[in-house]
FIKOLZA-1660 file (N, C-alpha, C; in steps of 0.1 Angstrom, whole numbers, plus 5000, padded with zeros to 4 digits):
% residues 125
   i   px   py   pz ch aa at
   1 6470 0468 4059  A  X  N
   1 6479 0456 4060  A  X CA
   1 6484 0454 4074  A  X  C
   2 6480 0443 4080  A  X  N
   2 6487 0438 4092  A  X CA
   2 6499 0422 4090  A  X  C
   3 6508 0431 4094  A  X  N
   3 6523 0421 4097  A  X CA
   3 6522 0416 4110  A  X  C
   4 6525 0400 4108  A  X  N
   4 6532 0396 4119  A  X CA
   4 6543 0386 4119  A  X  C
   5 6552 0391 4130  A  X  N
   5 6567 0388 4129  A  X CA
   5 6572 0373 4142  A  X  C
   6 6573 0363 4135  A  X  N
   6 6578 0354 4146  A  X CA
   6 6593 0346 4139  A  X  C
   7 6595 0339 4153  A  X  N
   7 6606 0325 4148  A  X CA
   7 6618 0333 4158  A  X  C
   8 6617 0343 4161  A  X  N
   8 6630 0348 4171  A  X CA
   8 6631 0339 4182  A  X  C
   9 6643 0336 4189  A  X  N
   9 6642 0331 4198  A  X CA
   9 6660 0332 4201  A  X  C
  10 6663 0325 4207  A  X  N
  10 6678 0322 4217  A  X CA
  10 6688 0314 4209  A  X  C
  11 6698 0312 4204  A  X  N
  11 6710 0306 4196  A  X CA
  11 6724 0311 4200  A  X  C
  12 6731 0298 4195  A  X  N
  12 6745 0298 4205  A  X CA
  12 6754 0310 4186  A  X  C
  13 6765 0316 4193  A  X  N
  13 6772 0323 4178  A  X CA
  13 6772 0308 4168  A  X  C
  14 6772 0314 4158  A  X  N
  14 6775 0302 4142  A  X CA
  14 6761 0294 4144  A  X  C
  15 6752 0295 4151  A  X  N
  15 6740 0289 4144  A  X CA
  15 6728 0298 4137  A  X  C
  16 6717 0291 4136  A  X  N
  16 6710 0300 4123  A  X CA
  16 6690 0298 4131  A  X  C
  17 6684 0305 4123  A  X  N
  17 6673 0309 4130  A  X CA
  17 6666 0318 4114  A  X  C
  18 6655 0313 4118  A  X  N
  18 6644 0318 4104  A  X CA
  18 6635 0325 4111  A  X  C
  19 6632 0340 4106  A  X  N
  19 6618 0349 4109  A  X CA
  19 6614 0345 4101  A  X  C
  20 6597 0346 4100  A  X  N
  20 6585 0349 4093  A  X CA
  20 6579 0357 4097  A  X  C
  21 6573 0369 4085  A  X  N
  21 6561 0379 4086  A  X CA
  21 6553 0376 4079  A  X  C
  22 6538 0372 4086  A  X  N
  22 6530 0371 4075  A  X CA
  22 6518 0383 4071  A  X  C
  23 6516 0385 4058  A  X  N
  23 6514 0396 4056  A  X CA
  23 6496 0395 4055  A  X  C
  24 6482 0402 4066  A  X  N
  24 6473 0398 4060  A  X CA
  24 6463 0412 4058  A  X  C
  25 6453 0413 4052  A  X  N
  25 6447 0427 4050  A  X CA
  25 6448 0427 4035  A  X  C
  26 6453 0443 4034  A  X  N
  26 6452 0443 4020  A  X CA
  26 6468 0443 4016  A  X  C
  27 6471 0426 4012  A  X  N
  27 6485 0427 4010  A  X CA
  27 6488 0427 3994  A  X  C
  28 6478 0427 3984  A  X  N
  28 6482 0429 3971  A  X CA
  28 6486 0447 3971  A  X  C
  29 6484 0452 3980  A  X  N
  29 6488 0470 3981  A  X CA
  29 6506 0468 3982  A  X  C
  30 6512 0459 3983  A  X  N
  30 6524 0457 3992  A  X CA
  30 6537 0463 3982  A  X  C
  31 6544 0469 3979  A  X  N
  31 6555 0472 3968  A  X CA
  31 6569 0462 3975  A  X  C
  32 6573 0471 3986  A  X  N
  32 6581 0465 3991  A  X CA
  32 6582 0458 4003  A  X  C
  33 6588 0451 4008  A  X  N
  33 6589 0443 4025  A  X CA
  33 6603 0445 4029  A  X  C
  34 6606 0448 4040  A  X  N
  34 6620 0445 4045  A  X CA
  34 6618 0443 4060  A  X  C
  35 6633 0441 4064  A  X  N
  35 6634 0431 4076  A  X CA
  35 6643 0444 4082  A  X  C
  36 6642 0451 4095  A  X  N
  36 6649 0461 4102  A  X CA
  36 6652 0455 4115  A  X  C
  37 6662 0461 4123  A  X  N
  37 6667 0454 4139  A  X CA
  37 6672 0471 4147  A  X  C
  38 6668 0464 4162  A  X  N
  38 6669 0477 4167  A  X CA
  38 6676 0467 4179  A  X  C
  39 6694 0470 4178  A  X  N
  39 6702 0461 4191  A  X CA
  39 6698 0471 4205  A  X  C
  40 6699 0464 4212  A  X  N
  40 6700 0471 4228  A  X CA
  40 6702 0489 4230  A  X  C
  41 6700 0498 4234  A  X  N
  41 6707 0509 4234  A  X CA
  41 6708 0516 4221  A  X  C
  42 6703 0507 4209  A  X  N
  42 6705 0519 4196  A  X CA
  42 6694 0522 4187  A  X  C
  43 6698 0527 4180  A  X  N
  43 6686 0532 4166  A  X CA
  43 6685 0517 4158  A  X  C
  44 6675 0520 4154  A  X  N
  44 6667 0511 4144  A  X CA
  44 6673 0509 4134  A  X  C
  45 6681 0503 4127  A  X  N
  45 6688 0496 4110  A  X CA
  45 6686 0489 4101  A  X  C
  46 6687 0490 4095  A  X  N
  46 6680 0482 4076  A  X CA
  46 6692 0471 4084  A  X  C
  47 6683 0460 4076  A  X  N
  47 6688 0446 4073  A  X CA
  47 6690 0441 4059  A  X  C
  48 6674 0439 4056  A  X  N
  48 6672 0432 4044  A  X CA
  48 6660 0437 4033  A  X  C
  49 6664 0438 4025  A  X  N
  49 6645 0439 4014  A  X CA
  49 6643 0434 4000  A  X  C
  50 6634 0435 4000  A  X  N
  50 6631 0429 3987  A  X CA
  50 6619 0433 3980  A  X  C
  51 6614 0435 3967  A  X  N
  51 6604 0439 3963  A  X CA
  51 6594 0428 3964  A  X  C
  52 6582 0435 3970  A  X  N
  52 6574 0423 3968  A  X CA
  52 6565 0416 3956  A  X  C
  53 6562 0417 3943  A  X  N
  53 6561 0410 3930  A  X CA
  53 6574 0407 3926  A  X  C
  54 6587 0412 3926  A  X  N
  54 6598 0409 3917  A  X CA
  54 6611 0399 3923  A  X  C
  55 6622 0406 3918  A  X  N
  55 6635 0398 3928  A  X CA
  55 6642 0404 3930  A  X  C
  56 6642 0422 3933  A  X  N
  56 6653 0429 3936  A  X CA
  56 6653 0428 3950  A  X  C
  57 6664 0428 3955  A  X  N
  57 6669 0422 3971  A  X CA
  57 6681 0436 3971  A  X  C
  58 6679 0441 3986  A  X  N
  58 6690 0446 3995  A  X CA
  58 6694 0444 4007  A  X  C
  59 6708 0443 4009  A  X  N
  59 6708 0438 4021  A  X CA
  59 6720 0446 4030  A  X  C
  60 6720 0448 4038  A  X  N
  60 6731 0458 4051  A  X CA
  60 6744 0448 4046  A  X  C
  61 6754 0456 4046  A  X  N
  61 6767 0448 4045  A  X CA
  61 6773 0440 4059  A  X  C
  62 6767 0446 4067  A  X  N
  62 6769 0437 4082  A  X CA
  62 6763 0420 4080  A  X  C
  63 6753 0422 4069  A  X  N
  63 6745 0401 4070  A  X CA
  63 6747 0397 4058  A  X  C
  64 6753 0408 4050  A  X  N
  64 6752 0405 4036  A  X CA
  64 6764 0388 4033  A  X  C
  65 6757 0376 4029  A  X  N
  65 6764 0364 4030  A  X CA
  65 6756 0358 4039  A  X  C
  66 6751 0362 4051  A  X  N
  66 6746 0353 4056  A  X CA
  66 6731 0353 4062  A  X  C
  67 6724 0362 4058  A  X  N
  67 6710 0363 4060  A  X CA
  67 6710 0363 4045  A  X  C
  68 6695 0359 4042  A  X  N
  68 6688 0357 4030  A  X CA
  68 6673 0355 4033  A  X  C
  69 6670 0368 4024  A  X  N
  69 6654 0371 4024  A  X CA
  69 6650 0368 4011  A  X  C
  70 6638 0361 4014  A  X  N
  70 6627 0353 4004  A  X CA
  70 6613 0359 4010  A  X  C
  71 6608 0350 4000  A  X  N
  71 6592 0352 4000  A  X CA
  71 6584 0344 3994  A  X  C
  72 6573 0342 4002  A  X  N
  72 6559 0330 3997  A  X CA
  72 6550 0341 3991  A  X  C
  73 6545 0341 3976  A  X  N
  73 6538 0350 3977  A  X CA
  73 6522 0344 3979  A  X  C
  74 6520 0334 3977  A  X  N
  74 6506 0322 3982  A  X CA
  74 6504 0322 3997  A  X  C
  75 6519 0322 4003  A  X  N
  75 6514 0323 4019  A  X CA
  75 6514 0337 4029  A  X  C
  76 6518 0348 4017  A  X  N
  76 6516 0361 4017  A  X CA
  76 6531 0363 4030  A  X  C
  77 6540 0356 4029  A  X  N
  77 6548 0356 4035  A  X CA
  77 6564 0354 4034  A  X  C
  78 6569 0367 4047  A  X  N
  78 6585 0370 4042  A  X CA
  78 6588 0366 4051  A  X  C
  79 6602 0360 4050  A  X  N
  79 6614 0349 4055  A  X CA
  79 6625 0355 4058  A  X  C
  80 6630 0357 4068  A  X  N
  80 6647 0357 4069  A  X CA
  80 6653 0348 4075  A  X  C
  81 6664 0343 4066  A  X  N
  81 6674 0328 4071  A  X CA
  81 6684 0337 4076  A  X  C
  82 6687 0335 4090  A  X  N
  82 6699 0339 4094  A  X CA
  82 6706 0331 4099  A  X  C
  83 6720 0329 4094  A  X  N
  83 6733 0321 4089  A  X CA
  83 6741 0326 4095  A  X  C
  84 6751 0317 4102  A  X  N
  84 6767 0320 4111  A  X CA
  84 6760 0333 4122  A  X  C
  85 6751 0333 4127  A  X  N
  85 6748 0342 4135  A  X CA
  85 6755 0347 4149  A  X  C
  86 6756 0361 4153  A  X  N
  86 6770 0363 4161  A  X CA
  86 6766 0373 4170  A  X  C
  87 6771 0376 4179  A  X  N
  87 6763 0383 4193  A  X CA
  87 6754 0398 4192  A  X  C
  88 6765 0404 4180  A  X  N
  88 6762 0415 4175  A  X CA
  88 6750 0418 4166  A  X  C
  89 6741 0404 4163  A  X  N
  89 6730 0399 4153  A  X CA
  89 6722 0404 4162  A  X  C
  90 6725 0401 4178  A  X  N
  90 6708 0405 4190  A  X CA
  90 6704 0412 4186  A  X  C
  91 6688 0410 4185  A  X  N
  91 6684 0427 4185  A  X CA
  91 6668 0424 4185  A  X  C
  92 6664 0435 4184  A  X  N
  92 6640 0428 4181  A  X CA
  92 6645 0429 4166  A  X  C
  93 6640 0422 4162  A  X  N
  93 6640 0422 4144  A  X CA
  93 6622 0426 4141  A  X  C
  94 6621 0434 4134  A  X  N
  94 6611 0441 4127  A  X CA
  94 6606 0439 4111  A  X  C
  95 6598 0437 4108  A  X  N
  95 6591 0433 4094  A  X CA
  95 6586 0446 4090  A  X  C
  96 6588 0450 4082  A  X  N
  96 6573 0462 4072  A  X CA
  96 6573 0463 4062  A  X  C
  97 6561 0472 4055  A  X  N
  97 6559 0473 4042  A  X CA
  97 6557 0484 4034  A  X  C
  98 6563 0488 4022  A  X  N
  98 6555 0499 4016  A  X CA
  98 6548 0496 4008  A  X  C
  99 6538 0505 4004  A  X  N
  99 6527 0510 3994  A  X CA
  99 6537 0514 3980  A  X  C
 100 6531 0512 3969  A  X  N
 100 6536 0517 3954  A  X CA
 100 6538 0527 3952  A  X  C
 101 6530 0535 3966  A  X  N
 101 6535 0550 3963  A  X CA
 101 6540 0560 3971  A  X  C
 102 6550 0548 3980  A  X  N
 102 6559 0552 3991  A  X CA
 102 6574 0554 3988  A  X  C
 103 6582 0564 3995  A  X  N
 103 6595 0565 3991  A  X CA
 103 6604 0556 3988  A  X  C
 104 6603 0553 3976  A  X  N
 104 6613 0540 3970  A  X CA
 104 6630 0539 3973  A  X  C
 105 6629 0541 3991  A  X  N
 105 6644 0542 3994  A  X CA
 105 6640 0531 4005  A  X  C
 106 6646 0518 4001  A  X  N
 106 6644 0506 4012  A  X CA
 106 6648 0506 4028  A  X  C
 107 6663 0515 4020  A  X  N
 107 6669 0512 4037  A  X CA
 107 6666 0522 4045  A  X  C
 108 6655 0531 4042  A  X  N
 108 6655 0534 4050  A  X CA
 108 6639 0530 4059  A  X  C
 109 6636 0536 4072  A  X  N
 109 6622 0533 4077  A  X CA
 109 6612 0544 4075  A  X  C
 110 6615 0548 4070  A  X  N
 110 6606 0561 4069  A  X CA
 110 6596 0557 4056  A  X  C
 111 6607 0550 4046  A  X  N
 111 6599 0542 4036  A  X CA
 111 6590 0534 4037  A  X  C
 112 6583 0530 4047  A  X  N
 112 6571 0519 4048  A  X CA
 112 6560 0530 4058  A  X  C
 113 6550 0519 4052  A  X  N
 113 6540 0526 4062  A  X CA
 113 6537 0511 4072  A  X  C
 114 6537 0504 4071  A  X  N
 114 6536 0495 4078  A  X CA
 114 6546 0484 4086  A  X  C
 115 6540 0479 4101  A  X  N
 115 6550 0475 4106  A  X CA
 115 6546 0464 4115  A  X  C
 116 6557 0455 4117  A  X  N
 116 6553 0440 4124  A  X CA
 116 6557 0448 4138  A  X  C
 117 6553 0438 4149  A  X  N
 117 6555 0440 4162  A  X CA
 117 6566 0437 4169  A  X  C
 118 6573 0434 4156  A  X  N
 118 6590 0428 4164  A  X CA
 118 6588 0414 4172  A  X  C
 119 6603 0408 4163  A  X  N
 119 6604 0395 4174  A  X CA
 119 6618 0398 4176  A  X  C
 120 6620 0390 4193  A  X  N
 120 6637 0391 4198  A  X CA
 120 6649 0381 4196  A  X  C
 121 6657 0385 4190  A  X  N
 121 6669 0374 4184  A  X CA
 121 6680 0379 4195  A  X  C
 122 6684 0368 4201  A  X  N
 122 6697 0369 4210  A  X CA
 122 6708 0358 4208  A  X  C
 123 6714 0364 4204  A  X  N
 123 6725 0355 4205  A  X CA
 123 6737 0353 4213  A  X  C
 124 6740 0343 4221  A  X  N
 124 6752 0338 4228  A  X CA
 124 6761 0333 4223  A  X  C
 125 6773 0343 4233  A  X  N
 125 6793 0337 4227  A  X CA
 125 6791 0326 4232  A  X  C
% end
């Protein structure tokens, strides 16, 4: 499975900005997708996930309200809307995936085997 991760770009605080990962290879293998961020100077952190056939969604209580992850499953592709966005939001945002028979713990990274190449979200006060 190859991820790729765009739509990052530059936004002033309180506006909004959509990633896309599209998923290509063998993406009917896919269980889960989630959306991870790694700000300046820190470790890597769960954002968002969601199973990929179903509708269970988790999301970090830092976005929780204002990001919202979806999914195309025809265009083999995941979405994050991010909403009221705030300086603290900066970061590379990351896409990946697990297999059905990967550790069914979303938030963390260790649970996927697969990973987008990061796009950069910056936000200005």
């Amino acid at each position: 499975v190859q991820l790729q991760a765009s739509g990052g770009g530059l936004v002033q605080a309180g506006g909004s900005l959509r990633l896309s990962c599209k998923a290509s290879g063998r993406s009917n293998n896919i269980y889960t997708m989630g959306w991870f961020r790694q700000p300046p100077g820190k470790e890597r952190e769960f954002v968002a996930a969601r199973t990929w056939s179903g509708g269970n969604t988790a999301y970090a209580d830092s976005v929780k309200g204002r990001f919202t992850i979806s999914k195309d499953i025809a265009k083999n592709t995941l979405y994050l809307q991010m909403n009221s966005l705030k300086p603290e939001d900066t970061a590379v945002y990351y896409c990946a995936a697990s297999r059905p028979f990967d550790s069914n713990t979303p938030r963390y990274p260790t649970s996927y085997a697969y990973w987008g190449q990061g796009t950069q979200v910056t936000v200005s006060s």
